[in-house]
C-alpha positions in Angstrom: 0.6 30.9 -17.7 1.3 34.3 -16.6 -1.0 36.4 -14.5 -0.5 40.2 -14.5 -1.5 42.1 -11.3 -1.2 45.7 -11.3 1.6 47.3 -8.8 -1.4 49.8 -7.3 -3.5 46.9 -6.3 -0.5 46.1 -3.8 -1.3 48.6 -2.2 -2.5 47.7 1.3 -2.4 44.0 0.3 -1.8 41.9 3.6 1.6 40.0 4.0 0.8 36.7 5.1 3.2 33.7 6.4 3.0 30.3 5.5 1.2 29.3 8.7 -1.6 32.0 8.0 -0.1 34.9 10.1 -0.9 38.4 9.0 2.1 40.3 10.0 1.9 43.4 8.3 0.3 45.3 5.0 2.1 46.7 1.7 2.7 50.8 1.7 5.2 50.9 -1.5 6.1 48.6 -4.1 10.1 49.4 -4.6 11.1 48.8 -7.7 14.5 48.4 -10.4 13.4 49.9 -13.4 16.5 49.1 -15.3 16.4 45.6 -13.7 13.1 45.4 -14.9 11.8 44.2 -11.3 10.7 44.8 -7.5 13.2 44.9 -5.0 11.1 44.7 -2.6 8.0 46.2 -0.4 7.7 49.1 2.2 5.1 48.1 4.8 3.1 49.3 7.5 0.6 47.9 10.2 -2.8 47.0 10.2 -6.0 48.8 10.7 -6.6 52.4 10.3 -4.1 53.1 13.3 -1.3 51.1 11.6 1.3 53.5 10.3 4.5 52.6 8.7 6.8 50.1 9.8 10.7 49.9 10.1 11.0 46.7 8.6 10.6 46.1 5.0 10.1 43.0 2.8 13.3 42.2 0.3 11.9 40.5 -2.8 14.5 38.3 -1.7 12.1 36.5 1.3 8.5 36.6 -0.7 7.5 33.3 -1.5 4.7 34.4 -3.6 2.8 37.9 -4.9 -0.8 36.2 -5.1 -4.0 37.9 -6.2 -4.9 38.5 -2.5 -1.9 38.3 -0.4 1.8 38.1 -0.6 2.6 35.4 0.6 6.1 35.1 3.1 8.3 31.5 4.7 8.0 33.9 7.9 8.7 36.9 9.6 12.4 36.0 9.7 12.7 37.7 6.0 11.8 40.7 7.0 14.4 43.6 6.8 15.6 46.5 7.8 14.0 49.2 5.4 17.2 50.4 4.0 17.6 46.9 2.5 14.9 47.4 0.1 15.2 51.5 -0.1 19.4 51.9 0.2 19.5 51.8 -3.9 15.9 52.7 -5.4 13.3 54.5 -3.7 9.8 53.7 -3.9 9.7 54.5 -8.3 6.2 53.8 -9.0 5.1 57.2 -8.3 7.9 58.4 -10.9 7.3 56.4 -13.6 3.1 57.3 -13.2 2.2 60.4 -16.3 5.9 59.4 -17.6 5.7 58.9 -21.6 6.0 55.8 -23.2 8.2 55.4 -26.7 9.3 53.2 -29.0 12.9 52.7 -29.8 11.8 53.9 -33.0 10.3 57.0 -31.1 7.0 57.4 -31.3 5.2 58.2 -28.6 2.3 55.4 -27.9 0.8 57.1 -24.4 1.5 57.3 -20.8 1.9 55.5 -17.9 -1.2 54.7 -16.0 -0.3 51.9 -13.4 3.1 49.1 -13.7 2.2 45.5 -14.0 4.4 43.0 -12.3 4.0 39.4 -12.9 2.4 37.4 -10.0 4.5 34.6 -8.2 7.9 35.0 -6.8 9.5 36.7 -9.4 8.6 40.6 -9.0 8.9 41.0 -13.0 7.9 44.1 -14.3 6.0 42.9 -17.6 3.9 45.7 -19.0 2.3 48.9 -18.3 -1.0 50.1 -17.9 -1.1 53.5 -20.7 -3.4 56.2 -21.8 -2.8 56.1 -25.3 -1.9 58.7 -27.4 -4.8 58.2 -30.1 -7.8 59.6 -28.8 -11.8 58.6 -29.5 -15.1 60.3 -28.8 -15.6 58.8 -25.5 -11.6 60.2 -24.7 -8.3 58.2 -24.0 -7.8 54.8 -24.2 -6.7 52.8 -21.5 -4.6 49.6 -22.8 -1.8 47.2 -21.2 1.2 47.0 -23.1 4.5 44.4 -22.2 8.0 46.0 -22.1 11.3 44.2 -23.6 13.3 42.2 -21.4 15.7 45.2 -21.6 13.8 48.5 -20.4 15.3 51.3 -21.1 14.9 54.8 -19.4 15.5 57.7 -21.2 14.9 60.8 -18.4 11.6 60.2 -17.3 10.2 58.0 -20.4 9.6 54.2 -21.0 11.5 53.2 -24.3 9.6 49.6 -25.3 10.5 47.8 -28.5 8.5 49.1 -31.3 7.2 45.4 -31.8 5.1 45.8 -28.1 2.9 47.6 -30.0 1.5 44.9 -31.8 0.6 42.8 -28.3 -1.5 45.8 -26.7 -4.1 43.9 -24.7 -7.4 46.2 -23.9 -8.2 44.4 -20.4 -5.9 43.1 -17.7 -6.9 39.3 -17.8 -6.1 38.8 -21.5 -2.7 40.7 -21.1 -0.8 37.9 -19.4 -1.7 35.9 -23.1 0.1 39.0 -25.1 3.2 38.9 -22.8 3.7 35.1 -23.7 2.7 35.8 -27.2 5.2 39.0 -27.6 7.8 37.1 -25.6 7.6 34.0 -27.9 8.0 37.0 -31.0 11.5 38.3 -30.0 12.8 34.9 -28.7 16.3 34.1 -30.2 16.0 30.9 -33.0 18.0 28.3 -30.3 21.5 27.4 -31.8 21.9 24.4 -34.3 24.6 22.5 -35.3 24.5 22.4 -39.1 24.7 18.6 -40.4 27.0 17.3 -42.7 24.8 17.4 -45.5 24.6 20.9 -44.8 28.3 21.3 -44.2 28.6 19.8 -47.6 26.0 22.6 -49.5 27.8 25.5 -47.8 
């Protein structure tokens, strides 16, 4: 089962080792938009005094992304920061306002927030959108999964047209649509026709 947790919730989210150590909290998620994943974490200290740090976390050394903590073997994994910042710089704030398309372009909405998978992975599955229809009560706010190819055309977020069809209004119900849509554009696996059917072709 997948469970989405949105990339601004990181924010400030302790790092904890697997003997309960709190050594450090998140400042940036990194992230690999083309890749369609994190590369890692900036962090800083603790407390209202706790400023940024110059070691970083590689997506490399998490052992989990829970929905409290990020969860590390040990301290060991940490890195220098320019192993997580040397080829993308902290993107979320980029990709937040940037339009949304299909790759039959239209234009669904914007980019509210960039939801990652939770677990070890760091998958970018969906975004968080205003979309582009409006109501009485203004905007609406929906989740909607990406392709497992993202595509970034300048600043824009080019999705599959079909991703429109798995738009999930609340974050709990969205992990559900990911699988769904996923399950949608899976490739039929490859069969060996029989010789019965060998003989009909």
């Amino acid at each position: 089962m997948i469970i989405p947790l949105l990339a601004s919730e990181l924010t400030k989210r302790v790092v904890v080792t697997l003997d309960g150590e709190a050594v450090a909290q998140i400042k940036d998620t990194v992230f690999d938009f083309g890749a369609g994943r994190i590369t890692g974490f900036t962090l800083s200290g603790r407390g209202l005094l706790g400023g940024p740090l110059k070691v970083s976390l590689p997506l490399s050394g998490v052992h989990a992304i829970g929905p409290s903590a990020v969860m590390i073997p040990s301290a060991a994994v940490l890195a220098e920061r320019k192993a997580v910042l040397s080829a993308h710089q902290a993107e979320q704030g980029q990709v937040i306002g940037a339009p949304v398309l299909t790759d039959q372009g239209t234009e669904t909405g914007t980019v509210l927030d960039v939801v990652i998978e939770a677990g070890g992975s760091g998958r970018v599955i969906g975004f968080e959108i205003s979309m582009k229809e409006t109501t009485d009560q203004g905007k609406r706010r929906a989740f909607i999964p990406r392709g497992e190819t993202l595509a970034v055309s300048g600043r824009a977020m080019v999705i599959p047209a079909q991703a429109h069809h798995f738009i999930a209004d609340d974050l709990p119900s969205f992990g559900a649509q990911v699988e769904a849509f996923r399950r949608s554009t899976a490739q039929p696996p490859h069969r060996t026709p029989t010789t019965d059917e060998e003989a009909l072709s």
